[in-house]
SENUBA-492917 format. One record per residue (C-alpha): residue number from 1; residue in three letters; x negated, y negated, z. Coordinates in steps of 0.05 Angstrom, whole numbers. Each point is the difference from the previous one (the first is absolute). Example, Ala and Ser with C-alpha at 12.3 -4.5 7.8 and 13.67 -1.06 7.14 Angstrom:
BEGIN
<resi: 1	resn: ala	east: -246	north: 90	up: 156>
<resi: 2	resn: ser	east: -27	north: -69	up: -13>
This chain:
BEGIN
<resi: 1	resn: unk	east: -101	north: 68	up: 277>
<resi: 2	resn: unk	east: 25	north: 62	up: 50>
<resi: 3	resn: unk	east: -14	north: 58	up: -36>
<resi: 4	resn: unk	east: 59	north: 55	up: -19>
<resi: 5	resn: unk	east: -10	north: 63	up: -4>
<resi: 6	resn: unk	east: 38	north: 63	up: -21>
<resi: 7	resn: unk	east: 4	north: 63	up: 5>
<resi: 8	resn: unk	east: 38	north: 46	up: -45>
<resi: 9	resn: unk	east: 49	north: 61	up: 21>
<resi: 10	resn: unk	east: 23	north: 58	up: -43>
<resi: 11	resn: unk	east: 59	north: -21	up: 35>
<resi: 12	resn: unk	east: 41	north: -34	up: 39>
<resi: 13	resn: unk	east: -20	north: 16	up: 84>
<resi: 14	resn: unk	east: 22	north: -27	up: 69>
<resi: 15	resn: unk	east: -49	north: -31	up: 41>
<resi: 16	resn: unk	east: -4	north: 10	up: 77>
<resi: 17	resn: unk	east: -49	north: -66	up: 16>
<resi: 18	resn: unk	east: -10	north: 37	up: 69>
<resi: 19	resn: unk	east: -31	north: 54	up: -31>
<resi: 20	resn: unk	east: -41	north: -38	up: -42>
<resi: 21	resn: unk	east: -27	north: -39	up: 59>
<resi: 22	resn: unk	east: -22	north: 47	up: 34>
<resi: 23	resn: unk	east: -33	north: 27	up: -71>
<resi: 24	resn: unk	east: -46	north: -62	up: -2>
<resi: 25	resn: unk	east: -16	north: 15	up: 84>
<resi: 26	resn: unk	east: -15	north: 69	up: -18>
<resi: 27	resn: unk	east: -48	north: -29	up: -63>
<resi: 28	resn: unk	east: -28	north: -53	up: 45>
<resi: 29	resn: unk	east: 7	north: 2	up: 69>
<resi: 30	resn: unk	east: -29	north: -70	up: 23>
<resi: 31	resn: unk	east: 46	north: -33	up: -50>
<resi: 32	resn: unk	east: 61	north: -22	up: 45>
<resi: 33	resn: unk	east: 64	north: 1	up: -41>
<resi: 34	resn: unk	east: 75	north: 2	up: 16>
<resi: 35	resn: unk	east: 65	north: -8	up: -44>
<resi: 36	resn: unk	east: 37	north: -58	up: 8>
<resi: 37	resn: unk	east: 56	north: 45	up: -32>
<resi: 38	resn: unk	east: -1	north: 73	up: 9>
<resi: 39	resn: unk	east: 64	north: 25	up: -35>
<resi: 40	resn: unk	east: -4	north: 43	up: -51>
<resi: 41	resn: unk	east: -12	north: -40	up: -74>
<resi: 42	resn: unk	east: 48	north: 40	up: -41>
<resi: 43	resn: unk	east: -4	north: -19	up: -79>
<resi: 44	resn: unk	east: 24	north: -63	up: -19>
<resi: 45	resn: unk	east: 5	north: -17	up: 68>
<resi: 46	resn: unk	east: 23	north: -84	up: 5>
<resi: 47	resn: unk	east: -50	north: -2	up: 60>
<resi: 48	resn: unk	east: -68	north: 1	up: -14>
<resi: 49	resn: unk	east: -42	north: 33	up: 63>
<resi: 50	resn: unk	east: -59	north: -33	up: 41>
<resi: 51	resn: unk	east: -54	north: 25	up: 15>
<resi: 52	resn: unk	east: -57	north: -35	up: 46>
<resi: 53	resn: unk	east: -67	north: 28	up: -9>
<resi: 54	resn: unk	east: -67	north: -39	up: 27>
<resi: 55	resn: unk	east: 38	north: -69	up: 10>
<resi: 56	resn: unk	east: 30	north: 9	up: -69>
<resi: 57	resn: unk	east: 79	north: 2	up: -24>
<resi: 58	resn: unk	east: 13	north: 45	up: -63>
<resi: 59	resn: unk	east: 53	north: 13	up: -30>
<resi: 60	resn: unk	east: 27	north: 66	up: -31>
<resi: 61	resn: unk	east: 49	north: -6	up: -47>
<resi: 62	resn: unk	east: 34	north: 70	up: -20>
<resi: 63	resn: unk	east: 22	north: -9	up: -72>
<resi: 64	resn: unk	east: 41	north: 65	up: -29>
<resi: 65	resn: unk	east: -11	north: -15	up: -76>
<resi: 66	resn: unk	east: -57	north: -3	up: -45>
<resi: 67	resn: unk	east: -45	north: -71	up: -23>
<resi: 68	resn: unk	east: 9	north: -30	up: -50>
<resi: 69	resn: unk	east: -48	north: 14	up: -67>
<resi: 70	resn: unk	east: -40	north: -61	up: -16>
<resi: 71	resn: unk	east: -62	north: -9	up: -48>
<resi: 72	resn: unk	east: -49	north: -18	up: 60>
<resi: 73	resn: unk	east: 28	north: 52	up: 41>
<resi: 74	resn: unk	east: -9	north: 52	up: -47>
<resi: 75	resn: unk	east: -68	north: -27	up: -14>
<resi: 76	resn: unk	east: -20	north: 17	up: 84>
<resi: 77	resn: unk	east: 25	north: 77	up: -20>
<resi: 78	resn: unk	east: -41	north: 3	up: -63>
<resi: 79	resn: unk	east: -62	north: -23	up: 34>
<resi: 80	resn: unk	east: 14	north: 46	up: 62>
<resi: 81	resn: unk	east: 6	north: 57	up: -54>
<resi: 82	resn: unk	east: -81	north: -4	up: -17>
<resi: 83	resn: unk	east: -20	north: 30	up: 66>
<resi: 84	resn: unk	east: 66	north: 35	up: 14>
<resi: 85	resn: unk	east: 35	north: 18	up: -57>
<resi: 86	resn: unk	east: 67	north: 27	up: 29>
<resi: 87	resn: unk	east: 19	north: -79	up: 16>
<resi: 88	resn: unk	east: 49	north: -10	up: -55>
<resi: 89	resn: unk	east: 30	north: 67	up: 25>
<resi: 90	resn: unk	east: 9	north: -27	up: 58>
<resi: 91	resn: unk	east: 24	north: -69	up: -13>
<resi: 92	resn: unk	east: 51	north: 31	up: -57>
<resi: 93	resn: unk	east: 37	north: 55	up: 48>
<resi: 94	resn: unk	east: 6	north: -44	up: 58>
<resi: 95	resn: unk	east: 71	north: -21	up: 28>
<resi: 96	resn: unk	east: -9	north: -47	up: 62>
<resi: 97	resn: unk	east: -52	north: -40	up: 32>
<resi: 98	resn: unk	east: -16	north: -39	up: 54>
<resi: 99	resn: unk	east: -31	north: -63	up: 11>
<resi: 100	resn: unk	east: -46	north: -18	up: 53>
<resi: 101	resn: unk	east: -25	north: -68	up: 11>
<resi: 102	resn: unk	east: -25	north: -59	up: 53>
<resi: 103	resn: unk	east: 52	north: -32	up: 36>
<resi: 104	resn: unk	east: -45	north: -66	up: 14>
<resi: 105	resn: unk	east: -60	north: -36	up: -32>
<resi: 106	resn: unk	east: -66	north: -19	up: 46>
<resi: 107	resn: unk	east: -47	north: 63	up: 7>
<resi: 108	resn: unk	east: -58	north: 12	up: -44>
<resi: 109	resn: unk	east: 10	north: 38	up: -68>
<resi: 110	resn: unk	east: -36	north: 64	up: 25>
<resi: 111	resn: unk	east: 33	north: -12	up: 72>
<resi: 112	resn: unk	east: 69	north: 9	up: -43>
<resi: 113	resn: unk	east: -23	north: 52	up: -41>
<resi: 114	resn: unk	east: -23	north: 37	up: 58>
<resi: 115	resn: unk	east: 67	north: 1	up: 31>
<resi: 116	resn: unk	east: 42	north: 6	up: -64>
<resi: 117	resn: unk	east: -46	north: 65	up: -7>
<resi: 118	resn: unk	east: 13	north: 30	up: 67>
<resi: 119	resn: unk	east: 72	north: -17	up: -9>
<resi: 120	resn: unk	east: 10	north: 39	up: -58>
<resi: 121	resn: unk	east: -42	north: 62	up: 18>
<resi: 122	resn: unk	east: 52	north: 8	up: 57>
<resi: 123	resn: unk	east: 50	north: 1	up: -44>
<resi: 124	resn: unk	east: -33	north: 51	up: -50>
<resi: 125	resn: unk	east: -4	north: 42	up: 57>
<resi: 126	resn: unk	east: 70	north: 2	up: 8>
<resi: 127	resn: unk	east: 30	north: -11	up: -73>
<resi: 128	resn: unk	east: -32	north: 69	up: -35>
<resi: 129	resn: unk	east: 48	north: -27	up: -63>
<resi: 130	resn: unk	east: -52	north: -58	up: -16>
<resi: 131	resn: unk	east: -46	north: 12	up: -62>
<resi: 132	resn: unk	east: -38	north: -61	up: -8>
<resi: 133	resn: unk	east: -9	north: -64	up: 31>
<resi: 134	resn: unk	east: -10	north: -62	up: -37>
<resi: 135	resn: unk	east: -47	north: -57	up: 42>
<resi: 136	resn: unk	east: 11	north: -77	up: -16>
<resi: 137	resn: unk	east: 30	north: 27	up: -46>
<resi: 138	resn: unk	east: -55	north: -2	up: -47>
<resi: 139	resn: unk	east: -25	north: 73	up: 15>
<resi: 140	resn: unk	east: 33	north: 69	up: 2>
<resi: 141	resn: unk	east: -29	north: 59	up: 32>
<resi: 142	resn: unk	east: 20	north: 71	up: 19>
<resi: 143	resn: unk	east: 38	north: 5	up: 69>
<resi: 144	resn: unk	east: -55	north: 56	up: 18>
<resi: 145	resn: unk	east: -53	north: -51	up: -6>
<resi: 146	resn: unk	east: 36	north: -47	up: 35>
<resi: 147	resn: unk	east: 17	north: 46	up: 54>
<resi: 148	resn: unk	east: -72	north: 27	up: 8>
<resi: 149	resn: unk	east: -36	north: -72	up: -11>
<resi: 150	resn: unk	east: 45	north: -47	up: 47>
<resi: 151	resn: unk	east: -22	north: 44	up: 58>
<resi: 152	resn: unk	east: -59	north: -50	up: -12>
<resi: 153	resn: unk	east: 46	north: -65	up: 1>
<resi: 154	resn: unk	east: -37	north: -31	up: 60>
<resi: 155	resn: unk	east: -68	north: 25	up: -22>
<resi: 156	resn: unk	east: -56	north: -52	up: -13>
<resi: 157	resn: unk	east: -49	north: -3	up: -64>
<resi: 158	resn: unk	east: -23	north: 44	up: -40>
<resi: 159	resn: unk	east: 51	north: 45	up: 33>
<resi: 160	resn: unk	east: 63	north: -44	up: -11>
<resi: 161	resn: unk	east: 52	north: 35	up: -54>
<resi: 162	resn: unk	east: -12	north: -58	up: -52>
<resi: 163	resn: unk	east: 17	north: 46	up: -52>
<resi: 164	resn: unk	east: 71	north: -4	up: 24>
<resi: 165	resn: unk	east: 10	north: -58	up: -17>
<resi: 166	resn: unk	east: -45	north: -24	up: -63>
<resi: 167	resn: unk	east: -10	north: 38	up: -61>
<resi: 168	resn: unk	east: -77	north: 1	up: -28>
<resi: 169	resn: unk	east: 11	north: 19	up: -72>
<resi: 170	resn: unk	east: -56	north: 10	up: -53>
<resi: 171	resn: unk	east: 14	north: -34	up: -80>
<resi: 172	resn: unk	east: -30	north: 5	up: -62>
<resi: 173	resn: unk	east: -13	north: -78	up: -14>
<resi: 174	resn: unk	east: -39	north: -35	up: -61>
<resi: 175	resn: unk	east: -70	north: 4	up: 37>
<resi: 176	resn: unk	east: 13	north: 73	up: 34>
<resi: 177	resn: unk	east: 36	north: 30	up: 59>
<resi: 178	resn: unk	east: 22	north: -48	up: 50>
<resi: 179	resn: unk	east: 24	north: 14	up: 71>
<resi: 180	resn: unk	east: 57	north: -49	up: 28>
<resi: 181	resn: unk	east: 47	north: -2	up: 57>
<resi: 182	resn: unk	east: 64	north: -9	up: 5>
<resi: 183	resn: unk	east: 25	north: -27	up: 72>
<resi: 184	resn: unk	east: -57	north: -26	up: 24>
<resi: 185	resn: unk	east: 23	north: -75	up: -5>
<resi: 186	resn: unk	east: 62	north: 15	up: 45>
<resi: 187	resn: unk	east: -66	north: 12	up: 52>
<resi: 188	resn: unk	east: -56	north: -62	up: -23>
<resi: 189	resn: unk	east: 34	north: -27	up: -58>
<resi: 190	resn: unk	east: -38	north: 28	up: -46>
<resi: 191	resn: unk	east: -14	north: 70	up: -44>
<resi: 192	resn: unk	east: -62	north: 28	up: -17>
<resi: 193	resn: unk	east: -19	north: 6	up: -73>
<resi: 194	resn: unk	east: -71	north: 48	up: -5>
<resi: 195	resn: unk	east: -37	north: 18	up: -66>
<resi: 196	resn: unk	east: -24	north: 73	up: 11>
<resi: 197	resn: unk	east: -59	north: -8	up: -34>
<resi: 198	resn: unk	east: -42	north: 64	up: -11>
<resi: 199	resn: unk	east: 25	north: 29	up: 72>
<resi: 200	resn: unk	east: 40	north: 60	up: -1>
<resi: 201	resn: unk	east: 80	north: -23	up: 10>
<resi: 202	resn: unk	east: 16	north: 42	up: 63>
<resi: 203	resn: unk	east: -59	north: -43	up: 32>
<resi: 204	resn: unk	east: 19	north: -61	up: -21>
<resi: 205	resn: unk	east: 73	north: 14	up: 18>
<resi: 206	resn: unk	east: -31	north: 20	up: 66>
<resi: 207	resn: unk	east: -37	north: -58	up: 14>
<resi: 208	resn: unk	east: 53	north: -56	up: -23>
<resi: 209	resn: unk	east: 49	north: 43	up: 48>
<resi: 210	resn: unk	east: -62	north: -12	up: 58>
<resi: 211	resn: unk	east: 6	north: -79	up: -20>
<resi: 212	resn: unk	east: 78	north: -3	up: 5>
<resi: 213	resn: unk	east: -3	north: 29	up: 63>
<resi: 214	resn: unk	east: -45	north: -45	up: 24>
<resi: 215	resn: unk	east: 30	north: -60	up: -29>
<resi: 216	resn: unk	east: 69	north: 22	up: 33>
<resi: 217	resn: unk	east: -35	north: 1	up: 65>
<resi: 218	resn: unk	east: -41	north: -59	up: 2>
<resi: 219	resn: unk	east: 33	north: -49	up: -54>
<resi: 220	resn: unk	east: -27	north: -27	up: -60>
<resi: 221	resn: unk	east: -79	north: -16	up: 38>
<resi: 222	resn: unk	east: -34	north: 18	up: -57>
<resi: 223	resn: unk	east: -41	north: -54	up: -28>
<resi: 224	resn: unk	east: -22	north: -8	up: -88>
<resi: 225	resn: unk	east: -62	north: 32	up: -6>
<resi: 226	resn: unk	east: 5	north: 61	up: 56>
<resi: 227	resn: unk	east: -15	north: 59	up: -19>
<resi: 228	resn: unk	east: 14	north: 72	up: 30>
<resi: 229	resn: unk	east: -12	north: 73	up: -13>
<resi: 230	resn: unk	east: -45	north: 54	up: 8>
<resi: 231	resn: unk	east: -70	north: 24	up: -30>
<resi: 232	resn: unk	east: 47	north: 31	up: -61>
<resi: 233	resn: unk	east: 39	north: -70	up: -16>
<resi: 234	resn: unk	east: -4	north: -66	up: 24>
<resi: 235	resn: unk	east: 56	north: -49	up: -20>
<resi: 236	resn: unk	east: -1	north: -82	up: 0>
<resi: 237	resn: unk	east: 68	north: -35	up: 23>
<resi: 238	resn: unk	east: 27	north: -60	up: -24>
<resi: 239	resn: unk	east: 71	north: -39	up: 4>
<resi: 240	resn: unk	east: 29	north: -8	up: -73>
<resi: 241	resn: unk	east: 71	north: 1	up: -28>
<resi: 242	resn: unk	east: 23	north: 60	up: -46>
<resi: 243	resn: unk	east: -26	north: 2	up: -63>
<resi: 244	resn: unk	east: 71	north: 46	up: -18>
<resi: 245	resn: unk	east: 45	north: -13	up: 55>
<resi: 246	resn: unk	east: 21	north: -75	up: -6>
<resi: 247	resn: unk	east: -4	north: -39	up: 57>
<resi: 248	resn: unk	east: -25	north: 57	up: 43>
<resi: 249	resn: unk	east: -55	north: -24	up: 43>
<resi: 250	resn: unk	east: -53	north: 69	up: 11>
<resi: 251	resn: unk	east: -72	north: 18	up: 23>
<resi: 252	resn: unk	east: -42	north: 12	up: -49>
<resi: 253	resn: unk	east: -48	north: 57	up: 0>
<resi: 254	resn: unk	east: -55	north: -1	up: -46>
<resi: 255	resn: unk	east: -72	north: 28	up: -13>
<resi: 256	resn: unk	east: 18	north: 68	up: 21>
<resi: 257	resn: unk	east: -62	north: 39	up: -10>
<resi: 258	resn: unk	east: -42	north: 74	up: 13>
């Protein structure tokens, strides 16, 4: 499924594609890109601009009214709230947004992702009314983050902006804090689920971040029974379905220890 992604406005804004082109030059110069359709993308425009970045045809639709309020959007802002609490702010006093999305099907998840992320740090350079941007959409994060973090679109691991687009989110479960992802399957097609155990959270959060990014570089190539980690924590793998997300296929991390 082509990912969608949008990003929120205070309000509404023209676009001028040309300028944003030559945004994601600026950002990365050995990415060629062009506009199949430079005029300027006024709200509510019928016509919904082109842009060609790396090979790739996205779309930018300019959309001069708010979204709609649904349960499992509003669910995205209320996680995004844990590590940046002005999100509901955000999401309640914006009044346009635009959606940016994959023309065509065929390149790799994280070849797409790369591109959707140039893509739309060009535009936050050139749309100082966006707030937030929402990724899949599944997660929502601050437009300064995005701004700052999709310099590193084309970056590889550990250095890839991974935290753009999945959310690694502690929870108080049954048998302790559990880390999980959220995003992650759109990648391998499949979440992590990690007991922390007796390790501190922030590094278990950090090391389940350094396995997603891994995993959205090289693909699911883990194998039951690896393990990884450090002299502080090593942590066993295995492939497993949910034990609280039905039908969600995950990694497993168990046997966390000190």
């Amino acid at each position: 499924m082509r990912p969608i992604n949008i990003m929120l406005l205070d309000e509404p804004a023209a676009i001028d594609m040309s300028m944003v082109a030559q945004a994601i030059r600026d950002r990365y110069p050995d990415v060629p890109t062009d506009v199949v359709d430079d005029q300027p993308s006024g709200p509510g425009s019928k016509d919904a601009p082109l842009i060609r970045c790396n090979d790739e045809f996205v779309v930018v639709m300019n959309v001069p009214a708010a979204l709609e309020s649904k349960p499992e959007i509003d669910a995205i802002w209320r996680r995004a709230a844990i590590a940046w609490p002005p999100a509901t702010a955000a999401r309640d006093r914006h009044r346009a947004h635009v959606i940016v999305a994959p023309l065509s099907e065929g390149k790799t998840a994280l070849a797409e992702a790369q591109i959707l992320t140039a893509v739309i740090g060009g535009l936050l350079d050139c749309l100082p009314q966006c707030s937030a941007v929402m990724w899949g959409p599944r997660v929502a994060r601050s437009a300064a983050d995005w701004k700052a973090q999709s310099r590193a679109a084309f970056a590889t691991y550990p250095d890839s902006p991974v935290l753009l687009w999945i959310d690694i989110l502690p929870a108080q479960m049954p048998t302790g804090i559990e880390v999980f992802t959220v995003g992650l399957a759109s990648f391998v097609g499949r979440e992590i689920e990690c007991e922390a155990g007796n390790i501190p959270l922030p590094a278990v959060l950090n090391k389940v971040a350094g396995l997603t990014g891994y995993l959205v570089e090289n693909g699911d190539v883990v194998t039951d029974g690896d393990m990884f980690g450090d002299s502080e924590a090593q942590m066993t793998v295995s492939h497993a379905i949910s034990t609280h997300r039905p039908d969600v296929p995950v990694l497993r991390v168990t046997g966390v220890t000190r």
